[in-house]
N, C-alpha and C positions, 0 to 999 in steps of 0.2 A: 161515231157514225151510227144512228139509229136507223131502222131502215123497216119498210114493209113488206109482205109478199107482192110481186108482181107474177105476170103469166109466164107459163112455163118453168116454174121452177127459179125464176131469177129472181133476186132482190133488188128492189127501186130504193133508193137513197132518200129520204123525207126531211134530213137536219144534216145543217153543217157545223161543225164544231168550228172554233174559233184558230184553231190549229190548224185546221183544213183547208179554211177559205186563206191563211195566211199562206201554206204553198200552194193552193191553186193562182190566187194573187200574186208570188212571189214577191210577198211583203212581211213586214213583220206583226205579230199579235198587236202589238199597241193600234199600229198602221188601221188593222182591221176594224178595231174599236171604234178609231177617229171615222172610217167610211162608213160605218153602219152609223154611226149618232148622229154623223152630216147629215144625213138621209131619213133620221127620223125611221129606220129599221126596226121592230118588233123582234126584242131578242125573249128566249124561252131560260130562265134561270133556274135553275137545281138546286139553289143553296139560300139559305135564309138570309134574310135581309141585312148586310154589312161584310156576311162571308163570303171567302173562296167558295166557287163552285162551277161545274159544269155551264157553260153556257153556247145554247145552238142557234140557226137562224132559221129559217125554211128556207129548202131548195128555190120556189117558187118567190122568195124575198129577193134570191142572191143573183137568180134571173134574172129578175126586173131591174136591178141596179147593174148586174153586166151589159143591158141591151141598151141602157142608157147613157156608157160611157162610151160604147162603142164608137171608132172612129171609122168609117170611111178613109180607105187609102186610095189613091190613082185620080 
């Protein structure tokens, strides 16, 4: 979780790890991979091309793809 300063002394969240969005989603890591590639998401990679590594999305990505699954209930 990378994170900036905000006001007051709190920290505002700016990346989701892949880990993250899988309990925020209550899904699995793969899960998460397959939503963000559906969608053509901007992921931020840490690791050289073929390796394991860190990989985050922005806040403001993961947004836009919750407010677009969003269902209306009633």
């Amino acid at each position: 979780m990378m994170k900036t300063p905000g006001s007051r002394g709190q920290a505002q969240q700016v990346y989701f790890s892949f880990a993250e969005l899988a309990e925020r989603w209550r899904c699995s890591r793969s899960t998460v991979y397959n939503r963000l590639r559906s969608v053509g998401a901007e992921v931020l990679d840490f690791s050289s091309r073929g390796k394991k590594g860190k990989k985050v999305v922005r806040v403001s990505t993961v947004l836009v793809i919750e407010a677009k699954r969003l269902r209306r209930l009633g």
